[in-house]
N, C-alpha and C positions, 0 to 999 in steps of 0.2 A: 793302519790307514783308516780315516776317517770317512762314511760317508759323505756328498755332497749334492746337495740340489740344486740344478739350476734356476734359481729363485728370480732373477730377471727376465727380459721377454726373450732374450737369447744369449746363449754366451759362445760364443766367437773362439775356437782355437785352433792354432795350428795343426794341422794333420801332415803331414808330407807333403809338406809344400800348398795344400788346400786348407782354404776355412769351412765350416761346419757351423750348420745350425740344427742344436736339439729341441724339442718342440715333442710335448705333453698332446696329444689327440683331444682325452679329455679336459685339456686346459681351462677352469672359472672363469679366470683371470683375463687372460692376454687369447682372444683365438688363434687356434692352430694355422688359419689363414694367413697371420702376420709373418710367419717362416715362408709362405709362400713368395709373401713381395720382397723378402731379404735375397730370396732364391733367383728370383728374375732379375738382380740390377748387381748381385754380386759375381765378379769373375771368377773362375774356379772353385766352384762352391760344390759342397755336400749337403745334403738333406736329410737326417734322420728324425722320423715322427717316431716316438715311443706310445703304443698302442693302448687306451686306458689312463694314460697318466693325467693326472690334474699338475696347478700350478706349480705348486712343491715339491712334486714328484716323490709322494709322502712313501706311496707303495715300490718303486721303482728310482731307486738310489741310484745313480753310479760311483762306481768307487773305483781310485784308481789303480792302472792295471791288474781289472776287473776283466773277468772274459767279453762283457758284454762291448766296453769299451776299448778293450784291443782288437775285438770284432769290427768295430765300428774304422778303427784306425786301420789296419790293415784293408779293408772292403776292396775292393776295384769295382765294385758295381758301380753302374750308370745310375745316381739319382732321381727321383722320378720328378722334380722341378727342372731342373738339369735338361731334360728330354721332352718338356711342353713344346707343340707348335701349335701356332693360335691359327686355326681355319675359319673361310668363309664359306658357308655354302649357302648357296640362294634354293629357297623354297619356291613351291608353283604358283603362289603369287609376287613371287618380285622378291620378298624381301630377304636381307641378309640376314644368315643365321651365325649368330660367331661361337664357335666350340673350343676347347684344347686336347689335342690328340697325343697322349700319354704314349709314346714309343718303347716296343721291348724288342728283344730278338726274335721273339715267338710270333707267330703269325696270328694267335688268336687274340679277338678284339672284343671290348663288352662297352655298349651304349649304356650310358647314365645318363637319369629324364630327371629333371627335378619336380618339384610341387606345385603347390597353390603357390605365386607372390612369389617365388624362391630364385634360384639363379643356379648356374652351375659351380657356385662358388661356395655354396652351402656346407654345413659341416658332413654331412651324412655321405654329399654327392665326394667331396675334398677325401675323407676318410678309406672312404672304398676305392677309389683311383690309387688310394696310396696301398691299401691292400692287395691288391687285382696289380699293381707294379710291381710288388715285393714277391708276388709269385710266379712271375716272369710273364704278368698277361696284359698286355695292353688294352687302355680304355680310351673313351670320348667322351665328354661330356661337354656339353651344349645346350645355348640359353635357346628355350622357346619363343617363337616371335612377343613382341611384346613387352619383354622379361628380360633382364643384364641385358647385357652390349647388342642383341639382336634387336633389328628395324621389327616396325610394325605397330599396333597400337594393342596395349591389355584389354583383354576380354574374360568375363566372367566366365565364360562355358567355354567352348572353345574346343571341346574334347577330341573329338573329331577331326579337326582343323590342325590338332600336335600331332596325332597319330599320323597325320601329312606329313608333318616337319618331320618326324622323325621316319618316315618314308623317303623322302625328300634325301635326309643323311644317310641312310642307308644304303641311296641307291649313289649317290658322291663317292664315298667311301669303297664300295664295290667296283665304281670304277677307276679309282686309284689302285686296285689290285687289295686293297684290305678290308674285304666281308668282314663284318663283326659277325661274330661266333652267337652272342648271345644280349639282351639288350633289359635292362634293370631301370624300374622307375620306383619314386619314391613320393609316396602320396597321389596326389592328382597323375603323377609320372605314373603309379603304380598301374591307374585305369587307361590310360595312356597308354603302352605298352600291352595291354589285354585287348584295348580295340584294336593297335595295329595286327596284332596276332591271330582277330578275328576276319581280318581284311585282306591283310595280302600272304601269309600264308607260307614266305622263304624264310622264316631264321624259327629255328625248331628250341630255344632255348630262350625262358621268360622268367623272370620275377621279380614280382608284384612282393613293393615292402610297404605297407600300411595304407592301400587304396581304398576307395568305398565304393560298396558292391551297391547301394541304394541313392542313385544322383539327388533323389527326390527328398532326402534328410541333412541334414546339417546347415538350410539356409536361412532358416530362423533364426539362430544364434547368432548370423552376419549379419541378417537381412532386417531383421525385427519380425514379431508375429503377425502384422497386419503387411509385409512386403509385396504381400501380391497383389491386394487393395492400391496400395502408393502405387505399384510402379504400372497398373493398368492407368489408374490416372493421371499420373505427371511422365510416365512414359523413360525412367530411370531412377532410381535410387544412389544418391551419395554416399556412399561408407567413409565413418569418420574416426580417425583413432584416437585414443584416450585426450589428448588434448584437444581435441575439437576440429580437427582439422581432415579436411577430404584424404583420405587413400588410394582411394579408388571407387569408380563409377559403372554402376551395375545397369546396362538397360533392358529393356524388354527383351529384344532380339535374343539379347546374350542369357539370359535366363530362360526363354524359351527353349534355349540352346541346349542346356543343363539337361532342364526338366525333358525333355527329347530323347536324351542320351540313356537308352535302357543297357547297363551293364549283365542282366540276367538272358537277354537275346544274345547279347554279341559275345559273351562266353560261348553259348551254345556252340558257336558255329567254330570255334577255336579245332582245330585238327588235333585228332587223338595221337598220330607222334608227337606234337607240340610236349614239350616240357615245361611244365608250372611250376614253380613255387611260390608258393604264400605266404610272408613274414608279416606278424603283426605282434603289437607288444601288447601284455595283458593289462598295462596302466595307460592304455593310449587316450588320451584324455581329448580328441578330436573326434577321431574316428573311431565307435564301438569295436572290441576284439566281436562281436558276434559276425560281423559284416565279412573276416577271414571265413569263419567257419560254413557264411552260404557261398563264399568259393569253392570251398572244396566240396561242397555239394553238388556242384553243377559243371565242374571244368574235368574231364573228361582225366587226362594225364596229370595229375597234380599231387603235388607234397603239402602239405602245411606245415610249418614251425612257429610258436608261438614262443616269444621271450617272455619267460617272467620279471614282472614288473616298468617293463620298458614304456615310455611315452611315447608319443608321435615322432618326436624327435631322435628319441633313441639316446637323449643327455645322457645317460649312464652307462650306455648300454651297447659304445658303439663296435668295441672289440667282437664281442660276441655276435653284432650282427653284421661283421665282417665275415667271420667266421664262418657262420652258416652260409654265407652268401658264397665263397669262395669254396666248400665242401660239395655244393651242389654244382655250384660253375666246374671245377675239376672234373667231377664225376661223368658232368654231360660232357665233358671234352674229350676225355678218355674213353667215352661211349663210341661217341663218332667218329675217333680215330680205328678205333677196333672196327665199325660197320664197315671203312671207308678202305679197310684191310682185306 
């Protein structure tokens, strides 16, 4: 038997009466998102992401009647496209937030926050839903007002104002009977998740994957070095991307906002049962890896793990920072069943 890669954006086979789509996490090529829209319009479908793979699936062949692939054929698990349901929940200002709530048997739940500009459709947020499913634990993931399919208008700061939304879900969710267990941001999500853990003080289990612990660096490289000059006088600043064109609009208020937002306070006040973790990658070409390490200086209950060579993204890197994500998530889960014993 020959190896074979599934070298197109999907290949389609019978299984028992289902069809199946395999899909590379690490895909160049085609993103791993595209298995998702197959997932939502096909009848009796399967999902298998292979973790790490790129397009060719240079490292991770299958071969037929291969364990990996009788595994896959025989499965009865519930797919985790299969088991989406798309929620609204409305925030304390009105607006809807639209999320998809990843169903398991298990009763525990983990919120995913996404970033700067990002959506809950992101590879990082996409990647760990399917991790956190495949270990029988149910996740959320939900756009910020603003941001995908949620109402509201984008705002440059806002920090404060997510930490709401994601208040806002917390407390939806709990009254559907499904506390989330523990709740994960990524980027902007990262300090997201650190303020709400500084504020309201009910869910004992956090991490933080490549946040910045100093609000007051990295707006020059959007903003330009004279941004505070412009936007004191024209009272907002344009961002425009490589072609020339607006992205998005930065105004005083909302920089204000930022610049407001002290991440080295609101640590502080984080409760010492709270569980931290701090992932950040050593090549993260956004966010300094130094900005992890005065995490862990200041947050009372906290882990650090740093991935070698990872970017902000995590492009390479995403198994691995599944991995740690999910070792830590267990761990505190298994902690809490044993206290609650």
């Amino acid at each position: 038997m020959f190896p074979f890669p599934f070298s197109c954006i999907v290949r389609m086979t019978k299984l028992i009466g289902h069809s199946v789509t395999v899909h590379g996490s690490a895909d160049e090529a085609v993103p791993v998102e595209d298995a998702f829209e197959f997932s939502k319009i096909i009848a009796n479908h399967k999902l298998h992401v292979i973790e790490g793979a790129n397009h060719c699936y240079t490292s991770h062949h299958l071969i037929p009647n291969s364990p990996e692939l009788c595994r896959l054929q025989r499965s009865k698990q519930k797919f985790l496209v299969g088991q989406q349901q798309k929620i609204i929940v409305p925030n304390k200002h009105g607006e809807k937030l639209v999320g998809l709530l990843h169903e398991t048997s298990s009763p525990d739940l983990v919120i995913l926050c996404h970033g700067f500009r990002s959506t809950k459709e992101s590879s990082v947020m996409v990647n760990l839903a399917v991790a956190l499913e495949n270990e029988g634990i149910g996740s959320f993931r939900f756009d910020f007002a603003g941001n995908g399919e949620s109402e509201g208008t984008f705002q440059y700061g806002n920090y404060r104002r997510e930490a709401d939304d994601l208040h806002s879900v917390v407390e939806y969710l709990s009254r559907e009977k499904r506390a989330p267990s523990a709740i994960l941001g990524h980027s902007k999500g990262g300090d997201d998740v650190l303020l709400y853990a500084s504020t309201y003080h009910d869910i004992c289990t956090v991490v933080n994957v490549s946040g910045r612990y100093d609000l007051k660096k990295g707006i020059e490289e959007r903003l330009g070095k004279d941004y505070m000059e412009v936007i004191k006088k024209e009272g907002f600043i344009d961002v425009k991307n490589k072609s020339g064109a607006v992205s998005y609009c930065v105004t005083e208020d909302s920089l204000m906002d930022r610049l407001s937002t002290d991440m080295h306070e609101s640590c502080l006040q984080i409760d010492k049962e709270c569980r931290v973790l701090t992932i950040h990658g050593t090549a993260d070409e956004i966010i300094p890896v130094e900005d992890a390490l005065e995490f862990a200086k200041i947050i009372p209950n906290h882990k650090l793990h740093l991935i070698e060579g990872a970017n902000h993204s995590y492009t390479s890197h995403q198994a691995e920072l599944a991995s740690v994500v999910l070792d830590f998530i267990k761990a505190a889960l298994q902690q809490d069943k044993a206290t609650s014993n």
